[in-house]
PDB file of N, CA, C and O in Angstrom, chain B, residues numbered from 101:
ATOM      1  N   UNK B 101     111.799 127.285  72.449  1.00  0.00           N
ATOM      2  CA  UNK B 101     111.390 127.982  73.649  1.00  0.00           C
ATOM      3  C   UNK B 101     110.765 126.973  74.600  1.00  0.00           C
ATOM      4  O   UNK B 101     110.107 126.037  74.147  1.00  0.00           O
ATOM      5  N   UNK B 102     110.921 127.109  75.687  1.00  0.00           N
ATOM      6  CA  UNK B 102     109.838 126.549  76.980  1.00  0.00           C
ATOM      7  C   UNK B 102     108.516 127.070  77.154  1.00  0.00           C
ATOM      8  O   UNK B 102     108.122 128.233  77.070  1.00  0.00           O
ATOM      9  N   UNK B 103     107.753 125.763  77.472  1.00  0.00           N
ATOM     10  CA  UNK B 103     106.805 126.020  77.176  1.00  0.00           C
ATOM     11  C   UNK B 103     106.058 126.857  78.342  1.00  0.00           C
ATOM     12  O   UNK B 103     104.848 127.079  78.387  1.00  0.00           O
ATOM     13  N   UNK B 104     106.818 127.182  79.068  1.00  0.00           N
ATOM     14  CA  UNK B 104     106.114 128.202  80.653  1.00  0.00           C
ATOM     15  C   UNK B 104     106.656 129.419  80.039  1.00  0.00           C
ATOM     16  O   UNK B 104     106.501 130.469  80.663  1.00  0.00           O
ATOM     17  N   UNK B 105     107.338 129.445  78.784  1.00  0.00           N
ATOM     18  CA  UNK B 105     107.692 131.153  78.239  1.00  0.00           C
ATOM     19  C   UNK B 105     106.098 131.557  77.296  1.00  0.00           C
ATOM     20  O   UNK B 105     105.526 132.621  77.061  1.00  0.00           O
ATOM     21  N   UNK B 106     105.831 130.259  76.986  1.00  0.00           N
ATOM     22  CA  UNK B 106     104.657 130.623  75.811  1.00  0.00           C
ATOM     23  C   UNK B 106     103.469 131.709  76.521  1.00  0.00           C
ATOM     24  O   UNK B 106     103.194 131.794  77.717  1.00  0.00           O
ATOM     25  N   UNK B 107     102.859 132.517  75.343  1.00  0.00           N
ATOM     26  CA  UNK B 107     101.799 133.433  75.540  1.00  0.00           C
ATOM     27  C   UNK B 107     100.565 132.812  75.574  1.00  0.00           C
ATOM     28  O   UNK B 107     100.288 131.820  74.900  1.00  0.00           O
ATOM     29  N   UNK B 108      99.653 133.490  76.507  1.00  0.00           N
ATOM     30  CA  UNK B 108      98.088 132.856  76.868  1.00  0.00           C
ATOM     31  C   UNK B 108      97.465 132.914  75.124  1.00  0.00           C
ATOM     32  O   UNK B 108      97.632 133.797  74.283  1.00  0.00           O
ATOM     33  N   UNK B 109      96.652 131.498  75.020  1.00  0.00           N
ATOM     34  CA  UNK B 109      95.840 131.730  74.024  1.00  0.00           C
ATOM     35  C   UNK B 109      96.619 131.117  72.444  1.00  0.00           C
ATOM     36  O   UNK B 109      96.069 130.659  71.442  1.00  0.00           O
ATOM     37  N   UNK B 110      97.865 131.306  72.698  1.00  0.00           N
ATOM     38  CA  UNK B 110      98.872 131.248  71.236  1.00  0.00           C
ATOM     39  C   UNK B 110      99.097 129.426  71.034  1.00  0.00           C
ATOM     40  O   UNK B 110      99.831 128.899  71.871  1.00  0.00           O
ATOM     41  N   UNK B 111      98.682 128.825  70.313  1.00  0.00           N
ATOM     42  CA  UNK B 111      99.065 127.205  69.754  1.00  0.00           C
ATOM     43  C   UNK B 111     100.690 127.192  69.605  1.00  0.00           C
ATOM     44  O   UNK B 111     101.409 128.156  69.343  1.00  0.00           O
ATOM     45  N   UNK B 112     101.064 125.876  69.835  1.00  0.00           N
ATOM     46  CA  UNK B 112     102.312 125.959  69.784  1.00  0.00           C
ATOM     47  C   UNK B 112     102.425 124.321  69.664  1.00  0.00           C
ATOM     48  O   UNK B 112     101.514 123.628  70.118  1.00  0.00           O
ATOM     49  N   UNK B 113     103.295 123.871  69.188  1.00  0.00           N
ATOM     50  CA  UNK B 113     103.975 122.368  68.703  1.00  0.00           C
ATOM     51  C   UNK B 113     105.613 122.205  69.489  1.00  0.00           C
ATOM     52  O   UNK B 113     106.752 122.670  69.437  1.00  0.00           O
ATOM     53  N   UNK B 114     104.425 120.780  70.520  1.00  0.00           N
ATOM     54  CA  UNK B 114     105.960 120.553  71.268  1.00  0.00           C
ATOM     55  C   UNK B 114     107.064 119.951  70.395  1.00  0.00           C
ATOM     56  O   UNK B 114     106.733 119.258  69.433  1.00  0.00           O
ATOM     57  N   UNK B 115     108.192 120.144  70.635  1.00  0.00           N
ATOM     58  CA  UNK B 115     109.222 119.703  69.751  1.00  0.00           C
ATOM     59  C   UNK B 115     110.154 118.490  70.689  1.00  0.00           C
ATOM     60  O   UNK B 115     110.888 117.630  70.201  1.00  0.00           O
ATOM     61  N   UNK B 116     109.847 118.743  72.286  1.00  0.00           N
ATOM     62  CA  UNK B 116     110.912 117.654  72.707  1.00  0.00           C
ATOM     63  C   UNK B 116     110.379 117.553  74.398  1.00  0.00           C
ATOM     64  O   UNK B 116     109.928 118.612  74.833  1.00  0.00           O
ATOM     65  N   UNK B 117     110.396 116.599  75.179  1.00  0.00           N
ATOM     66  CA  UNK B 117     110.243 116.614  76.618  1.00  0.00           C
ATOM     67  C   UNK B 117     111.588 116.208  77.277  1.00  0.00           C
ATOM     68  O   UNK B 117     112.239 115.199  77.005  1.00  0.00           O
ATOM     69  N   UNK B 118     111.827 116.952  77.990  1.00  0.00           N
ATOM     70  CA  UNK B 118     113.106 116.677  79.077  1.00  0.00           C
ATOM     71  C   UNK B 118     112.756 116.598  80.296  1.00  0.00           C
ATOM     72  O   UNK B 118     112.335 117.558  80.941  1.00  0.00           O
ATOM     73  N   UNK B 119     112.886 115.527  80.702  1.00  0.00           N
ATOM     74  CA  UNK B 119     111.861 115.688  82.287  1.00  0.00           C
ATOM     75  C   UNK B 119     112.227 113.691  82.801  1.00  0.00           C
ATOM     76  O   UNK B 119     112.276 112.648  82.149  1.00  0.00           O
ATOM     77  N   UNK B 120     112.389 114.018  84.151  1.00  0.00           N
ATOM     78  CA  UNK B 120     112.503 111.961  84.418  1.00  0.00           C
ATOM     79  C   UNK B 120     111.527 111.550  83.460  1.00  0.00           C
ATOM     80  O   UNK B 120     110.602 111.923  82.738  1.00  0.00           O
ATOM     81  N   UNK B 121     112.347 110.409  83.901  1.00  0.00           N
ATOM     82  CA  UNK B 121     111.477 109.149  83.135  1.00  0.00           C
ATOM     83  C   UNK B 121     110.095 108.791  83.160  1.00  0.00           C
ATOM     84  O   UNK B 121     109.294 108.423  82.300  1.00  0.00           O
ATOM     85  N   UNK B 122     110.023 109.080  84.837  1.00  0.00           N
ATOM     86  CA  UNK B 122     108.343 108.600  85.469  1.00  0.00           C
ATOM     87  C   UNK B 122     107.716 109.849  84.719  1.00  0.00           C
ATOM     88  O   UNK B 122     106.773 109.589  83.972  1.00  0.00           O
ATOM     89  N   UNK B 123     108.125 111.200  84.825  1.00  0.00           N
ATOM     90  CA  UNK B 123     107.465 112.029  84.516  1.00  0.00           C
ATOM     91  C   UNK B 123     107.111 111.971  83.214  1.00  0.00           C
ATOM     92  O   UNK B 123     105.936 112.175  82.909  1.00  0.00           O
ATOM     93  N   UNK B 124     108.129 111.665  82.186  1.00  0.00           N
ATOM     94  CA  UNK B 124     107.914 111.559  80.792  1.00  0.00           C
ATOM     95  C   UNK B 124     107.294 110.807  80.388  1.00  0.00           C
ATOM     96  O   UNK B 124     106.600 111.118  79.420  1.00  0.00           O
ATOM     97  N   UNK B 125     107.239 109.660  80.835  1.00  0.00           N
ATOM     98  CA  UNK B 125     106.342 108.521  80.753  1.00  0.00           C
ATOM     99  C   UNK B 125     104.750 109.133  80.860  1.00  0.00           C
ATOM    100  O   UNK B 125     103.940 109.120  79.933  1.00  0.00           O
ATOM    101  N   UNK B 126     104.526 109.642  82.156  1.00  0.00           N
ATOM    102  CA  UNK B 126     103.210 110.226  82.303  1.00  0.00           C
ATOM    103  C   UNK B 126     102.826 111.208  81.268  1.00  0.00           C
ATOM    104  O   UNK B 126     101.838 110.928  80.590  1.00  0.00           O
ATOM    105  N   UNK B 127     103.286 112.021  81.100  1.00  0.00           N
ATOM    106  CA  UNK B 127     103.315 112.903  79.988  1.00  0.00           C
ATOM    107  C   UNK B 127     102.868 112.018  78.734  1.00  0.00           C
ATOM    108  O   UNK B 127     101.700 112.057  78.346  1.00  0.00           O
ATOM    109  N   UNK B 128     103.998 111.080  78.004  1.00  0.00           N
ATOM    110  CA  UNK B 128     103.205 110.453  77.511  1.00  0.00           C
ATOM    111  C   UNK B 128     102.056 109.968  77.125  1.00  0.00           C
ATOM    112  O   UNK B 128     101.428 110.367  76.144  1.00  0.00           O
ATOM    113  N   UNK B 129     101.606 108.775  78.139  1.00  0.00           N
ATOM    114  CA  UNK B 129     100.065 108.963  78.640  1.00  0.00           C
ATOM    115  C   UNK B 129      99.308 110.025  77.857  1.00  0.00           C
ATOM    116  O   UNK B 129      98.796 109.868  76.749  1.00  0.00           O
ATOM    117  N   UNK B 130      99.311 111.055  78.545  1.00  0.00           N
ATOM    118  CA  UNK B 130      98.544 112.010  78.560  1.00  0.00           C
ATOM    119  C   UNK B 130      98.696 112.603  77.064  1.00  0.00           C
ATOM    120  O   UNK B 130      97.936 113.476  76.644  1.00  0.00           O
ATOM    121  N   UNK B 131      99.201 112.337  76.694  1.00  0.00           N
ATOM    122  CA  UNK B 131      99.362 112.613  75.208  1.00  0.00           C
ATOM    123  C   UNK B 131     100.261 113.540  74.855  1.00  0.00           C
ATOM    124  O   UNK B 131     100.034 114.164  73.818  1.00  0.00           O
ATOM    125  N   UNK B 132     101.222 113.777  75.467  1.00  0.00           N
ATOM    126  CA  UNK B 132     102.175 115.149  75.737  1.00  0.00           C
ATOM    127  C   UNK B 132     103.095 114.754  74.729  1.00  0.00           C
ATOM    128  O   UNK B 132     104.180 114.840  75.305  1.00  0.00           O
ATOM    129  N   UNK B 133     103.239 114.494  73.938  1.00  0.00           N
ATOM    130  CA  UNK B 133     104.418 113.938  72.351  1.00  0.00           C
ATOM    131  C   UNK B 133     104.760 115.092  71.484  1.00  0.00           C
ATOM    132  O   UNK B 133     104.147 116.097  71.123  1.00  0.00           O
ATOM    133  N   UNK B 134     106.247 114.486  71.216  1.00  0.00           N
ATOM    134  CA  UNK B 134     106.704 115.611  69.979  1.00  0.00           C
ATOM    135  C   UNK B 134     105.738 115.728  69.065  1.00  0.00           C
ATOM    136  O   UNK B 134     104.898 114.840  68.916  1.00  0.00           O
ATOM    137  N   UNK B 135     105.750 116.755  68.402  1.00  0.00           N
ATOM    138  CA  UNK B 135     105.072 117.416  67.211  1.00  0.00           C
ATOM    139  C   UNK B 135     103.398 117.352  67.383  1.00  0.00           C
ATOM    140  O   UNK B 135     102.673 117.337  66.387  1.00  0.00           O
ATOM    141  N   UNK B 136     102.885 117.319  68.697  1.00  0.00           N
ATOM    142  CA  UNK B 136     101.340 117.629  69.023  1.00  0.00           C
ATOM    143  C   UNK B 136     101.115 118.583  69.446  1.00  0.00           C
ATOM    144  O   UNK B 136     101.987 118.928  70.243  1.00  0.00           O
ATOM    145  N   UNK B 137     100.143 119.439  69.306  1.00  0.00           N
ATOM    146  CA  UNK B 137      99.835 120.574  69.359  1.00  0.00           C
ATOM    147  C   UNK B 137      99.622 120.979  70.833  1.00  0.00           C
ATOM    148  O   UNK B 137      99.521 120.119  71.707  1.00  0.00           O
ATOM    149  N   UNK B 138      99.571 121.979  71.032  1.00  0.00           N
ATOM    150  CA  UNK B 138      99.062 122.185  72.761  1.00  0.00           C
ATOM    151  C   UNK B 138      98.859 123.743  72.627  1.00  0.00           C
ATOM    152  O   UNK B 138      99.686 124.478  72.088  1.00  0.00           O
ATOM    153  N   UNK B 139      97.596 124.193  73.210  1.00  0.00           N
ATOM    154  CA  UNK B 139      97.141 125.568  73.531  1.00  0.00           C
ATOM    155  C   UNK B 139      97.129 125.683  74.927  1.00  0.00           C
ATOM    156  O   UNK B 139      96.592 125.037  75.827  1.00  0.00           O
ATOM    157  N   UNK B 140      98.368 127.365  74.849  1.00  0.00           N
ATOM    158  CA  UNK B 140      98.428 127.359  76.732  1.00  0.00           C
ATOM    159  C   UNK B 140      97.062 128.058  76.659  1.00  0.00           C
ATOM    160  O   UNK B 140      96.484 128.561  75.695  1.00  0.00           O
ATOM    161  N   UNK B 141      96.615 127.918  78.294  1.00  0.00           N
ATOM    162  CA  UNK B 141      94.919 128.512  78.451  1.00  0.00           C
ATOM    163  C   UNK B 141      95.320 129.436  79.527  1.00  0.00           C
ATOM    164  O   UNK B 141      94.822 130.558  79.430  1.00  0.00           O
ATOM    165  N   UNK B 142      96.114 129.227  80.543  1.00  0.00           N
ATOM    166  CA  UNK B 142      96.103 129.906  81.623  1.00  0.00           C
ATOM    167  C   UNK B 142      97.634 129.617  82.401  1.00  0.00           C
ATOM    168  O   UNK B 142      98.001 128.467  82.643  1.00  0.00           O
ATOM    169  N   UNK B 143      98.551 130.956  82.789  1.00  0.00           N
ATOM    170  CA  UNK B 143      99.218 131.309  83.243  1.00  0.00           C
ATOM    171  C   UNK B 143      98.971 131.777  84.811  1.00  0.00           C
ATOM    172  O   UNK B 143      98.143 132.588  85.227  1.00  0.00           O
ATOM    173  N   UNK B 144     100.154 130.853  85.701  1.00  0.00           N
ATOM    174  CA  UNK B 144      99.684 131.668  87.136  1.00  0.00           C
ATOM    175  C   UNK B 144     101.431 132.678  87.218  1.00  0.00           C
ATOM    176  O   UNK B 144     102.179 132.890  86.263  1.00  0.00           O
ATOM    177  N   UNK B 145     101.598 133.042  88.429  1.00  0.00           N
ATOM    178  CA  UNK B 145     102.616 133.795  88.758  1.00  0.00           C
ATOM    179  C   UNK B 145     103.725 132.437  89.386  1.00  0.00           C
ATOM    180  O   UNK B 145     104.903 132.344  89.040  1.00  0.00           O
ATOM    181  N   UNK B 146     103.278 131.810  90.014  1.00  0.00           N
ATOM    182  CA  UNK B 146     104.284 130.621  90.257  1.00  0.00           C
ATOM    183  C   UNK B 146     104.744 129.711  89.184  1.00  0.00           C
ATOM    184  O   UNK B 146     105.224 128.578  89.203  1.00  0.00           O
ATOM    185  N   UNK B 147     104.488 130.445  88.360  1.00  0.00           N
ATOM    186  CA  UNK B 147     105.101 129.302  86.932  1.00  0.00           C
ATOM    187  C   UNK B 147     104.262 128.237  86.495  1.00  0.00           C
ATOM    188  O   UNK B 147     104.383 127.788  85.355  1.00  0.00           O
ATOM    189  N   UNK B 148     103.276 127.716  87.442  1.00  0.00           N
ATOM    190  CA  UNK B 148     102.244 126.658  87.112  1.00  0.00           C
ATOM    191  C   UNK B 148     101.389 127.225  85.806  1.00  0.00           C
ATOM    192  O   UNK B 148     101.025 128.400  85.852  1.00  0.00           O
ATOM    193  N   UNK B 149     101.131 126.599  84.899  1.00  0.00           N
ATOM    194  CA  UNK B 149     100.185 126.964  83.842  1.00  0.00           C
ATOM    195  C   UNK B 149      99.227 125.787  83.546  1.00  0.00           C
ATOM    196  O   UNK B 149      99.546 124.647  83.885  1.00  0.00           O
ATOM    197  N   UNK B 150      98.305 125.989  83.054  1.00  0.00           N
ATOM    198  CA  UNK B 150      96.964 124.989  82.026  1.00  0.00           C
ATOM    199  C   UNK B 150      96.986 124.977  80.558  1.00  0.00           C
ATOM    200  O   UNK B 150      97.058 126.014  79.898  1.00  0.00           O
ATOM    201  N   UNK B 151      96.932 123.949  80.115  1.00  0.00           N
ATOM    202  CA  UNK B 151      97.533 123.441  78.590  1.00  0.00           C
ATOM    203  C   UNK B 151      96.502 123.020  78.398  1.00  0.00           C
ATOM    204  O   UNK B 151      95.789 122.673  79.340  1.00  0.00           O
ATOM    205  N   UNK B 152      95.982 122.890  76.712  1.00  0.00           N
ATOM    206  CA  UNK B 152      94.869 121.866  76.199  1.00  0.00           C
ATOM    207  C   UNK B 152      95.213 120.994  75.156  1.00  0.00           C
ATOM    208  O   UNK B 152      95.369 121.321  73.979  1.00  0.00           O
ATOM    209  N   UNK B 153      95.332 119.788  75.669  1.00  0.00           N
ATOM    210  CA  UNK B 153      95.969 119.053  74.721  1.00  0.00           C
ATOM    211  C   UNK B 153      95.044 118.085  74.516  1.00  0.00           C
ATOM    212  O   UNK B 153      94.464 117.546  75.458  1.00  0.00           O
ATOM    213  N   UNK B 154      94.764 117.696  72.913  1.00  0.00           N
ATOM    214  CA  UNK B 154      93.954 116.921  72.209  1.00  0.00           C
ATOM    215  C   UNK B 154      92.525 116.546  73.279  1.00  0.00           C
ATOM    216  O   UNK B 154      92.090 115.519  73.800  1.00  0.00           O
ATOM    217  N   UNK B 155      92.013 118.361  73.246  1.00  0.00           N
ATOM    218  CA  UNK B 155      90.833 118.327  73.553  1.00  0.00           C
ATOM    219  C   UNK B 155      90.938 118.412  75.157  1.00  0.00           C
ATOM    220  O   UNK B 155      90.077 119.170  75.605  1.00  0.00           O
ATOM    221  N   UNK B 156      91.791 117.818  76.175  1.00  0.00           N
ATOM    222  CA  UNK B 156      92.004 118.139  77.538  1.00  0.00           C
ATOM    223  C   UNK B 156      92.605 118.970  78.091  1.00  0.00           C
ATOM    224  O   UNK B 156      93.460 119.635  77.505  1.00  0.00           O
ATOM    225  N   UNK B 157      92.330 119.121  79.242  1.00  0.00           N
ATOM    226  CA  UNK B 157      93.192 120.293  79.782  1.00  0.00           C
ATOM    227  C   UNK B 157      93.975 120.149  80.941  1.00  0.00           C
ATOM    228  O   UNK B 157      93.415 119.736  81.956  1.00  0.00           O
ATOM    229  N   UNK B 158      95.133 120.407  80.965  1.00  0.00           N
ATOM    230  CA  UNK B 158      96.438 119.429  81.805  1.00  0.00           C
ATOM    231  C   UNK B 158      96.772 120.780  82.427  1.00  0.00           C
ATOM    232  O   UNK B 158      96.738 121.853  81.826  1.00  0.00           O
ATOM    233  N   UNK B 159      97.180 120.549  84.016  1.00  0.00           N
ATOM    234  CA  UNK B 159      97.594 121.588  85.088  1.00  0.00           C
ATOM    235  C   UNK B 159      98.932 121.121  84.799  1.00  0.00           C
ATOM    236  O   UNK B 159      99.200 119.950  84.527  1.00  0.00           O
ATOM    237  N   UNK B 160      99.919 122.246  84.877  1.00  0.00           N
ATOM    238  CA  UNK B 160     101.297 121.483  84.930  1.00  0.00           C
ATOM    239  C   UNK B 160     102.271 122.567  86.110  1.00  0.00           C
ATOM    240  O   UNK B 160     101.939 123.696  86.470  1.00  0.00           O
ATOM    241  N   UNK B 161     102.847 122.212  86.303  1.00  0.00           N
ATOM    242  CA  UNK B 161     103.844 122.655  87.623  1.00  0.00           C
ATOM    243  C   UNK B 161     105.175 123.371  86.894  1.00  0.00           C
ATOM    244  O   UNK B 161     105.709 122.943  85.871  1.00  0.00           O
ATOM    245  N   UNK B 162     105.563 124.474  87.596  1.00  0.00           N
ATOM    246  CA  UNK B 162     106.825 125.206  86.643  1.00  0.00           C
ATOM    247  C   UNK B 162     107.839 123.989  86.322  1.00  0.00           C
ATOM    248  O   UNK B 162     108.011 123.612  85.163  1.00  0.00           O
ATOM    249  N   UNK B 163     108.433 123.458  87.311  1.00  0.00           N
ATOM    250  CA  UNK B 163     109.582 122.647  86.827  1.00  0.00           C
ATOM    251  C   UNK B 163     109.292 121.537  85.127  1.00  0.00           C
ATOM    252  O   UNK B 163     109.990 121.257  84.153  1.00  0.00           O
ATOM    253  N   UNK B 164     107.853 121.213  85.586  1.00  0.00           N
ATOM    254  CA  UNK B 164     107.981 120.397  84.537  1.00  0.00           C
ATOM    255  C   UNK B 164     107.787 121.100  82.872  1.00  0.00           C
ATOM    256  O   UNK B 164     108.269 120.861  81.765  1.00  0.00           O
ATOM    257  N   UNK B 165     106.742 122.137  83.472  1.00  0.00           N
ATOM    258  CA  UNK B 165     106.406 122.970  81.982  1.00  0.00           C
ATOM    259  C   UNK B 165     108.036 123.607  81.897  1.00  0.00           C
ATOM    260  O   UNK B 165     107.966 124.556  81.116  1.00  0.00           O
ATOM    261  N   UNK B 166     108.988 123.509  82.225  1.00  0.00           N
ATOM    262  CA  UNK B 166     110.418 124.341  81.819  1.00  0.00           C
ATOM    263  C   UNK B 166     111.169 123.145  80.771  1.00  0.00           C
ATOM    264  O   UNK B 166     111.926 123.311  79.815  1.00  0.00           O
ATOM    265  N   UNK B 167     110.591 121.826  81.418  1.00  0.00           N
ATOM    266  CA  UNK B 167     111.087 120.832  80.661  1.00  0.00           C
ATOM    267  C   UNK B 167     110.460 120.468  79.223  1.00  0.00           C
ATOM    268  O   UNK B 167     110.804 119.466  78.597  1.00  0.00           O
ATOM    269  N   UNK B 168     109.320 121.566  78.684  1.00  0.00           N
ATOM    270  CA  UNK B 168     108.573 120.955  77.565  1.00  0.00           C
ATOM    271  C   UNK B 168     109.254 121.954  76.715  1.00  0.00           C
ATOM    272  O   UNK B 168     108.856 123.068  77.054  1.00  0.00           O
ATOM    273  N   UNK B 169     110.156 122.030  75.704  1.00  0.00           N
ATOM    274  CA  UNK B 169     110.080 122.908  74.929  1.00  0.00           C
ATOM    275  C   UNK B 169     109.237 122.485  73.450  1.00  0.00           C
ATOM    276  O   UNK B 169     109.070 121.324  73.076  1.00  0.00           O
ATOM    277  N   UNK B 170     108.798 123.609  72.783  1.00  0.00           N
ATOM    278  CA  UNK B 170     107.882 124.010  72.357  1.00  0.00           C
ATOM    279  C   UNK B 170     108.202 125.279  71.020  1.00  0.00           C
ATOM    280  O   UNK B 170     109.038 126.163  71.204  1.00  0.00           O
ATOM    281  N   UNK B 171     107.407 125.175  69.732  1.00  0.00           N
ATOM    282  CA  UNK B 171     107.465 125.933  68.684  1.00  0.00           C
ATOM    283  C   UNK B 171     106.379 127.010  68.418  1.00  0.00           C
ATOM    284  O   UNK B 171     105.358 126.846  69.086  1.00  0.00           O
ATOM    285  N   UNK B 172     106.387 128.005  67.639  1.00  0.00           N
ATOM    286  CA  UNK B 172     104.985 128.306  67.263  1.00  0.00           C
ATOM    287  C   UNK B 172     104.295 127.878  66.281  1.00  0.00           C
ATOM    288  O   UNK B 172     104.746 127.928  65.137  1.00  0.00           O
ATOM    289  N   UNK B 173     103.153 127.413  66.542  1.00  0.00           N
ATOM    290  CA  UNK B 173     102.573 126.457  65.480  1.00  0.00           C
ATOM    291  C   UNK B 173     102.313 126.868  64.401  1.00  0.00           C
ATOM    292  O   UNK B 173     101.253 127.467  64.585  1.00  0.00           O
ATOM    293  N   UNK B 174     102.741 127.016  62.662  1.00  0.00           N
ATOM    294  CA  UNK B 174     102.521 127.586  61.766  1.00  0.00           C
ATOM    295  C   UNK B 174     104.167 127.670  61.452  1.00  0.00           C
ATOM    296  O   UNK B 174     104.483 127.700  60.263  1.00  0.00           O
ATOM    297  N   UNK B 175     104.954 127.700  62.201  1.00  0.00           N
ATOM    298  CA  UNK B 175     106.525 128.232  62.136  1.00  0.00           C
ATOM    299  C   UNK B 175     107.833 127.239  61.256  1.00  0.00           C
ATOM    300  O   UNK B 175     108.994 127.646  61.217  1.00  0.00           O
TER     301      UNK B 175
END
């Protein structure tokens, strides 16, 4: 699933990033990697959501959160 489908509050384990290079790269950075955990926190109506990843909390923009897909963690 994508990770702008995920439910407020629910942990989930990214499985893959599809997104440019620059972007993936940044992502990177930020710690955005297969098989790390990420809790969505907050959903807007424009697709933008807030993630907490290893303790931070990352604003992300629809296009790119469409590019994170994502598991349920425990699954």
């Amino acid at each position: 699933m994508k990770l702008n489908e995920g439910e407020i509050g629910k942990n989930y384990v990214v499985t893959g990033v599809l997104a440019k290079q620059q972007v993936a790269r940044r992502l990177e950075a930020l710690g955005v990697n297969e098989r790390t955990p990420v809790v969505v926190l907050n959903k807007k109506g424009s697709g933008s959501l807030i993630i907490k990843v290893r303790g931070t909390r990352l604003a992300l923009g629809r296009q790119i959160a469409e590019g994170i897909t994502v598991k349920e963690a425990g699954r």
